[in-house]
C-alpha positions as CSV (number, residue, x, y, z in Angstrom):
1,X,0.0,0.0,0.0
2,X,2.9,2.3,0.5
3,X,4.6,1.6,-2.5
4,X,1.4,2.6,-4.2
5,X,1.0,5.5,-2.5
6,X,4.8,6.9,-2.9
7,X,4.5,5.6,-6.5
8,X,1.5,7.5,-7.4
9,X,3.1,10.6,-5.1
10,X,6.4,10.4,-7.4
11,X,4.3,10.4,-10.8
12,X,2.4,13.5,-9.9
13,X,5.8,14.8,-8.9
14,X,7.1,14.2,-12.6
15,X,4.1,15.3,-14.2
16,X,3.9,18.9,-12.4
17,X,8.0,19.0,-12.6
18,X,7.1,18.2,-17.2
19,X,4.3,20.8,-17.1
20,X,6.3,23.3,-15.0
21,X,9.0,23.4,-17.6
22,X,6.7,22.8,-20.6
23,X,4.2,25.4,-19.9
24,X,6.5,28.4,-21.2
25,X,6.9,25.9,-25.2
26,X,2.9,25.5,-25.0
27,X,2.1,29.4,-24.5
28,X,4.4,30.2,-27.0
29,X,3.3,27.4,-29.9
30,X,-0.5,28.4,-28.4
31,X,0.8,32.3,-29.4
32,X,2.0,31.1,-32.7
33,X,-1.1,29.2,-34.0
34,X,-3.0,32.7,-32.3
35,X,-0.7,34.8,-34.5
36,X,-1.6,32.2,-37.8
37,X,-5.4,32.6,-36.9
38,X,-5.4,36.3,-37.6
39,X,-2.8,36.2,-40.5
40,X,-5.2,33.6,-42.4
41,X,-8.4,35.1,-41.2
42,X,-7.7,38.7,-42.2
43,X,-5.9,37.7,-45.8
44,X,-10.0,35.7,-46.1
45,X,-11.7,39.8,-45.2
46,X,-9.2,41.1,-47.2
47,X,-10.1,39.2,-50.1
48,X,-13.9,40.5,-49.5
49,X,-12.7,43.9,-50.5
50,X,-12.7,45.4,-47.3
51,X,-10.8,48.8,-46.7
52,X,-8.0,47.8,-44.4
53,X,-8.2,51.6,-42.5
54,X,-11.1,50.2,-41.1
55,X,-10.1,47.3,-40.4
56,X,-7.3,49.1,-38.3
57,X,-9.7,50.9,-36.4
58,X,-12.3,47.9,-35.6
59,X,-9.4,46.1,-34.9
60,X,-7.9,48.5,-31.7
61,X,-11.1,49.3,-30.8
62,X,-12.6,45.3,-30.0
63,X,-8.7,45.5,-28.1
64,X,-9.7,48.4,-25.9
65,X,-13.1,46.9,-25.4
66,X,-11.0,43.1,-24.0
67,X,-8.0,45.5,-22.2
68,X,-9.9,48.5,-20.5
69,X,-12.2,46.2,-18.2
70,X,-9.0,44.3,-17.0
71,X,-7.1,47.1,-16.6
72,X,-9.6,49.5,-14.6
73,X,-9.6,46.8,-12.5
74,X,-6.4,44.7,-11.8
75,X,-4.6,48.0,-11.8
76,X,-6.6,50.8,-10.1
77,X,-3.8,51.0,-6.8
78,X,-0.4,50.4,-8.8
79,X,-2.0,52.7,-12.3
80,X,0.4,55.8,-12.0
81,X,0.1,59.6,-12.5
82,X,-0.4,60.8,-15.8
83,X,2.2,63.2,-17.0
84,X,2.2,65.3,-20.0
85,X,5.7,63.1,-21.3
86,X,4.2,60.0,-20.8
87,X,0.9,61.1,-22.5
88,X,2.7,62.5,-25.7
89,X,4.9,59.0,-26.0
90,X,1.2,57.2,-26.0
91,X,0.2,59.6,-28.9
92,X,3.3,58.4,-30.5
93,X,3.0,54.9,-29.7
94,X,-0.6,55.0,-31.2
95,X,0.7,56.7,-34.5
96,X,3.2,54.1,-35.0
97,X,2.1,50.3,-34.0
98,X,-2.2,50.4,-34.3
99,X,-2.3,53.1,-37.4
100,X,0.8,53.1,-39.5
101,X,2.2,49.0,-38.7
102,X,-1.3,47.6,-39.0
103,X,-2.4,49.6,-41.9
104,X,0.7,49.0,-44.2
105,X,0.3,45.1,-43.1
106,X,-2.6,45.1,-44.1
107,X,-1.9,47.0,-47.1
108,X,0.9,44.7,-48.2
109,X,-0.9,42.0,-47.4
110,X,-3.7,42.5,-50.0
111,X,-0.4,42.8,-52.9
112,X,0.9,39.3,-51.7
113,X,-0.3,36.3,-50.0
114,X,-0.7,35.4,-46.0
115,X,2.3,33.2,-46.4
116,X,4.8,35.8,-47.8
117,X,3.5,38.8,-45.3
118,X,4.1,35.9,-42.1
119,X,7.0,35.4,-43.3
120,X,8.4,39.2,-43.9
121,X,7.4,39.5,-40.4
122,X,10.5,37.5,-39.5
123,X,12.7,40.2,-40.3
124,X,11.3,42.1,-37.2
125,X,14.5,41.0,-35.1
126,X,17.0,42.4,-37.1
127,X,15.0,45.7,-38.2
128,X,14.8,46.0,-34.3
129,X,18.7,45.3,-33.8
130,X,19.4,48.7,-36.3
131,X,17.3,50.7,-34.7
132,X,18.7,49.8,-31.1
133,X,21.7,50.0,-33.0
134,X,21.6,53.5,-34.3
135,X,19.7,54.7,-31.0
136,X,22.6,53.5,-28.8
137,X,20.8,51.0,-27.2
138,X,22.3,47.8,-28.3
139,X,25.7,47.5,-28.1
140,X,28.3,46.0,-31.1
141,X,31.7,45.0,-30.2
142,X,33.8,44.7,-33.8
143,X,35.8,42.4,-32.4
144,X,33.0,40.5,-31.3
145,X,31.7,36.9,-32.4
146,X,28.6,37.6,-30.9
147,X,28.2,41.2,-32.8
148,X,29.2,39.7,-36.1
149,X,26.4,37.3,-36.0
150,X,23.9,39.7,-35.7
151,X,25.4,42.4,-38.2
152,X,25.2,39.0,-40.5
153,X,21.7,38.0,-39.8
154,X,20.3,40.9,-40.4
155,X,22.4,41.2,-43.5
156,X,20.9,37.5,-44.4
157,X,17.3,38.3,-43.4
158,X,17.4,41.8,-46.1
159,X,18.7,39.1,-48.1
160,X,16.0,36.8,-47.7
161,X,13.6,39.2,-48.1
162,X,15.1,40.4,-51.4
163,X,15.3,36.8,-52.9
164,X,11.2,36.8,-51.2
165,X,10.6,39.6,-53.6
166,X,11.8,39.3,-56.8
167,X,12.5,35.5,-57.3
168,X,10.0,34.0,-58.6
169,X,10.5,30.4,-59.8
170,X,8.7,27.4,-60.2
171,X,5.3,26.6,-58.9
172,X,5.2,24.0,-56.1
173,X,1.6,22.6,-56.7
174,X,0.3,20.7,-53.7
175,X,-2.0,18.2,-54.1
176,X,-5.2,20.0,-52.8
177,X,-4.4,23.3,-54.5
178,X,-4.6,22.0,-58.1
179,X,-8.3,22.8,-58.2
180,X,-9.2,25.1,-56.1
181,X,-9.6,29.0,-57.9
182,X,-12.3,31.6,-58.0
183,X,-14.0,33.2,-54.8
184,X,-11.2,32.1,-52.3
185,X,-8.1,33.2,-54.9
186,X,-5.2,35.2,-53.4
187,X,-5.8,37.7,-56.7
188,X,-9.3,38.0,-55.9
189,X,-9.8,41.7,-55.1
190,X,-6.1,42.6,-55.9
191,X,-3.3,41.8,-58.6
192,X,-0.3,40.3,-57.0
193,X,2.4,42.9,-56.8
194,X,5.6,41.7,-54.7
195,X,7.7,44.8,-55.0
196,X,5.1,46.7,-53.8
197,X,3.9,44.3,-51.1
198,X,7.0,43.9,-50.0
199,X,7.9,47.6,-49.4
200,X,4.7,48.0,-47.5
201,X,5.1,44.7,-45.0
202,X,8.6,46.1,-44.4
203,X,7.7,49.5,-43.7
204,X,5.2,48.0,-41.3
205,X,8.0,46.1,-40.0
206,X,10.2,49.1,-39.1
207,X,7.5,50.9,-37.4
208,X,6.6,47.9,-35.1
209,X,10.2,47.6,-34.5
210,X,10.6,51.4,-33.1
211,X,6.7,50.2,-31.3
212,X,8.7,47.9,-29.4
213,X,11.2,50.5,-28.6
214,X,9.7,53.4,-27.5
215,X,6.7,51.3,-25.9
216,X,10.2,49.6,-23.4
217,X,11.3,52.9,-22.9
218,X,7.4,53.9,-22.0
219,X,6.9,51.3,-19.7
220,X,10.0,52.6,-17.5
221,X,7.8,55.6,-16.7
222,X,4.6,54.3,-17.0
223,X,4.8,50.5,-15.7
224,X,1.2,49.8,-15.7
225,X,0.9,47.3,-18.6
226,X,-2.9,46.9,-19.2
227,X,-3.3,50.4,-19.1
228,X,-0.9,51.4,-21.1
229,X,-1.9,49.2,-23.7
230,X,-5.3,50.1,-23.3
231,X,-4.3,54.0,-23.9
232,X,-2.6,53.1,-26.8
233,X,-5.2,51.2,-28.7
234,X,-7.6,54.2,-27.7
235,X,-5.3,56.4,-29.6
236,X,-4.8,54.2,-32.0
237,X,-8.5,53.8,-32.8
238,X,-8.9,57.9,-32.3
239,X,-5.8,58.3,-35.1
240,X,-7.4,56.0,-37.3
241,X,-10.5,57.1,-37.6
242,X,-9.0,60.5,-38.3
243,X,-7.0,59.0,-41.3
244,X,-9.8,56.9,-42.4
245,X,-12.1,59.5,-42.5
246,X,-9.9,61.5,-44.9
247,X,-8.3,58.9,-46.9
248,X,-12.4,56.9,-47.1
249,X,-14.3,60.0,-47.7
250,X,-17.4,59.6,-49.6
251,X,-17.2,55.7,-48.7
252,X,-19.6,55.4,-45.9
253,X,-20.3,51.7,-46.5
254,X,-16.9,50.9,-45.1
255,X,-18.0,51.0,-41.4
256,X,-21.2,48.6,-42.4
257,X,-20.9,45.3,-39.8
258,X,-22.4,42.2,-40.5
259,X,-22.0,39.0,-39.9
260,X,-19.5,37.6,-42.1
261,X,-16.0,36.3,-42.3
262,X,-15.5,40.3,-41.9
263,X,-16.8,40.9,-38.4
264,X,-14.7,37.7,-37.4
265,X,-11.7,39.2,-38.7
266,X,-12.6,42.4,-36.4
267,X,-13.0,40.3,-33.1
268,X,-10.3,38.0,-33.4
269,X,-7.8,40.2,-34.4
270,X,-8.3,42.7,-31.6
271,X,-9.1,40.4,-29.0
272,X,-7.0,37.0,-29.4
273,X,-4.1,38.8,-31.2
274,X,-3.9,41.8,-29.4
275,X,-5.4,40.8,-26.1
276,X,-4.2,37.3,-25.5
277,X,-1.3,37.5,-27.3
278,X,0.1,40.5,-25.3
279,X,-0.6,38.7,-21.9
280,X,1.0,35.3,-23.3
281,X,4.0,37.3,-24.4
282,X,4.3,39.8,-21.8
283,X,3.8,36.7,-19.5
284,X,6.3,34.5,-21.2
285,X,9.1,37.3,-22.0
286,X,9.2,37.5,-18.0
287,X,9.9,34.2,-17.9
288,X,12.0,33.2,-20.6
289,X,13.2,36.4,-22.4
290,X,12.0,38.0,-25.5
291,X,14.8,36.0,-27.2
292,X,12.4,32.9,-26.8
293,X,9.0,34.0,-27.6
294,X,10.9,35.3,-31.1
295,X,12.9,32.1,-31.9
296,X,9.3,30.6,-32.5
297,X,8.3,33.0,-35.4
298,X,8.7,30.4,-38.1
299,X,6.5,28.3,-36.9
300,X,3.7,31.2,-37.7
301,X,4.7,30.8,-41.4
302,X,4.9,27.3,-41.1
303,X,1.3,27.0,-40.0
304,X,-0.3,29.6,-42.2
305,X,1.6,28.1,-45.2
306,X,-0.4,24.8,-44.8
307,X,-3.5,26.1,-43.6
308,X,-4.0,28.8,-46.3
309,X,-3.5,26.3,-49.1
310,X,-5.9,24.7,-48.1
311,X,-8.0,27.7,-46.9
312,X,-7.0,30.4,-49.3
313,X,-5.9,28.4,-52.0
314,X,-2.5,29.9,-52.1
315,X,0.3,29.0,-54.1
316,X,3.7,28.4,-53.2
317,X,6.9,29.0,-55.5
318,X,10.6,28.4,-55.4
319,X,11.9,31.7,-54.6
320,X,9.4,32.6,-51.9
321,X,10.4,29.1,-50.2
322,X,14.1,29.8,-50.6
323,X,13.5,33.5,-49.6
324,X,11.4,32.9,-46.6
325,X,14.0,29.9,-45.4
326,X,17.2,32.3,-45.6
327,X,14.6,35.0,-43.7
328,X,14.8,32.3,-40.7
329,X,18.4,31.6,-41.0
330,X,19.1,35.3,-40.7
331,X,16.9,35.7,-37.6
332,X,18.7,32.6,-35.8
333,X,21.9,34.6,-36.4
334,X,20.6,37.3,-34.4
335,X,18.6,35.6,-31.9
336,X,22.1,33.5,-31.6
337,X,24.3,36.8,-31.0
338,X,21.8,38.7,-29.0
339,X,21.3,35.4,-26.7
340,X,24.9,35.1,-26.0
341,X,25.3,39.0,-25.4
342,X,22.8,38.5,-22.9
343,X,24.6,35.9,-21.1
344,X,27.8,37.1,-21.3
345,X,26.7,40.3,-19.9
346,X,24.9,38.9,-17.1
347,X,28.7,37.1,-16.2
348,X,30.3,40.3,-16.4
349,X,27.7,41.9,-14.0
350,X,28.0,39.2,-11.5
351,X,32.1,39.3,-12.1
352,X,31.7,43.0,-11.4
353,X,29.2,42.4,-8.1
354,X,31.6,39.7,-6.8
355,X,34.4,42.3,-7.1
356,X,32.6,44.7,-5.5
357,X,31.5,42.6,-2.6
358,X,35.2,41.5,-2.1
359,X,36.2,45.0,-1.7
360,X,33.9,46.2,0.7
361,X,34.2,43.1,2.7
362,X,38.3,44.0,2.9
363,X,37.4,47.3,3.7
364,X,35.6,46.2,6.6
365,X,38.4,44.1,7.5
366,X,40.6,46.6,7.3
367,X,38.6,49.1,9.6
368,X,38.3,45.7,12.3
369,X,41.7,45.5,12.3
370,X,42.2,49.0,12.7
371,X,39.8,49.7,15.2
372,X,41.5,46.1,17.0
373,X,44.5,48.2,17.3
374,X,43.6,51.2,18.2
375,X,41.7,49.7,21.2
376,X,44.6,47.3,21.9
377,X,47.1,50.1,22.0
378,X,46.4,51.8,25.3
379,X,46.8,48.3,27.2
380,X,50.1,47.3,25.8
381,X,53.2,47.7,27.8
382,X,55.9,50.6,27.8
């Protein structure tokens, strides 16, 4: 009975000890196949001929709708002081993630295919490393194996995304796609245009890219994460209706809802991809460091690859393969060198702690001895 019971109390043991380290590679693959979801689903609104400034501003304002409630709530005593600094980096952050990002995604998007826009995204790393570069936030040692891996990958990845763009090459026909044209066609609202889809997505890439910047520097000021999120999707939504209003006149139709693969596009976006997906990320990057919630970016392209053949109908081609597989070779380069900067820093810090505990603990010996002395002195004989 006792080996049962200290059998059954070691397998339960094992079993929280798999899910405890497993957890973090479950949230992130869950995050992936979130991130596929809204690729997939809003190339299929797209293809409806929708006006993707709309779809911008549906899209942060079903994320302030999931974010506001949780933040008015979780973070009412720890929510800190507006200020008119932090208020004008929100503005900011709103202009450059939810209006300009989303809306040249989108954009691009409608020019190419889900597949190549997921996989452009990949080149987010090393946009991010030149602007932390340039901004002096990220440091390069010449000398440096570390550094040269990252000035390579990112050298790769532009590489990747050139060969993305204007390689063509054969057809790779699947088995299900040999069939399958009209409604659900890739071309069906827009002629494919590469170049042109291309510059877009990685435009969009670069201004998500200083996003992430400026919205780390933010939350140094401002470390209420829900609510700053939540601010910046309502500027977001504000901006964008301003630009849609302008660039859309005379097309009031664009804000009809219905229900249609449309409205879906709408709700998941802004709710699973920018609500969930913040909190599995923010959640995760605590944990494990942004280093690993990036490293599982291919499998995004991986998953809307197959599912949008299917779904979408889309087409794969040599060059956008090769293109797409050099994209992922570049961003392991950087992932590679920012990893091991990380680590090696972190030994340096320590080195320099250790040193620095060392030296006040002689200090402290040395006043011991020196008050031992002076206190021994008087009793000492002439």
């Amino acid at each position: 009975m006792l080996n049962i019971t200290s059998s059954s109390i070691s397998w339960k043991e094992d079993v929280t000890k798999f899910l405890k380290h497993a957890k973090s590679y479950l949230a992130v693959i869950f995050l992936q196949i979130v991130y596929a979801g809204s690729a997939i689903i809003a190339k299929a609104a797209l293809n409806k001929g929708i006006s993707h400034y709309a779809f911008a501003v549906y899209r942060n304002l079903f994320a302030v709708l999931a974010f506001a409630p949780f933040a008015i709530v979780l973070e009412r005593k720890v929510r800190p002081r507006m200020t008119i600094p932090v208020l004008v980096k929100i503005l900011l952050l709103g202009s450059l993630q939810p209006v300009l990002g989303l809306n040249l995604y989108f954009a691009g998007m409608k020019y190419t295919t889900a597949t190549y826009a997921t996989a452009m995204t990949n080149t987010l790393p090393a946009i991010s490393f030149v602007l932390a570069w340039i901004l002096r936030l990220e440091q390069v040692k010449i000398r440096s194996l570390y550094s040269h891996a990252k000035i390579a990958g990112t050298l790769v990845s532009v590489g990747g995304a050139m060969i993305m763009t204007l390689v063509k090459g054969a057809t790779i026909g699947l088995p299900w796609t040999r069939n399958q044209t009209g409604v659900h066609s890739t071309t069906a609202t827009h002629a494919q245009d590469p170049v042109k889809g291309a510059i877009m997505l990685l435009a969009s890439c670069f201004f998500c890219a200083s996003f992430c910047i400026l919205q780390a520097i933010t939350l140094k000021s401002y470390p209420a994460g829900l609510s700053l999120t939540s601010l910046i999707c309502v500027a977001g939504a504000i901006e964008s209706v301003v630009i849609t209003l302008i660039a859309e006149r005379g097309h009031p139709n664009i804000w009809s809802l219905h229900f249609d693969i449309v409205l879906l596009a709408y709700v998941y976006c802004g709710i699973m991809t920018t609500g969930v997906g913040f909190y599995i990320s923010g959640v995760v990057m605590k944990a494990r460091g942004p280093v690993f919630v990036t490293a599982f970016g291919p499998l995004c392209m991986i998953v809307v690859a197959f599912i949008s053949s299917f779904i979408l109908a889309e087409e794969l081609n040599f060059g956008r393969i090769f293109g797409a597989i050099v994209i992922v070779l570049g961003l392991y380069f950087v992932l590679w060198g920012k990893s091991k900067d990380q680590i090696s820093s972190s030994k340096s810090n320590n080195i320099d702690q250790i040193d620095l505990i060392e030296q006040q603990q002689s200090e402290t010996n040395l006043t011991r001895n020196s008050l031992h002395n002076d206190c021994s002195c008087p009793m000492q004989p002439k």
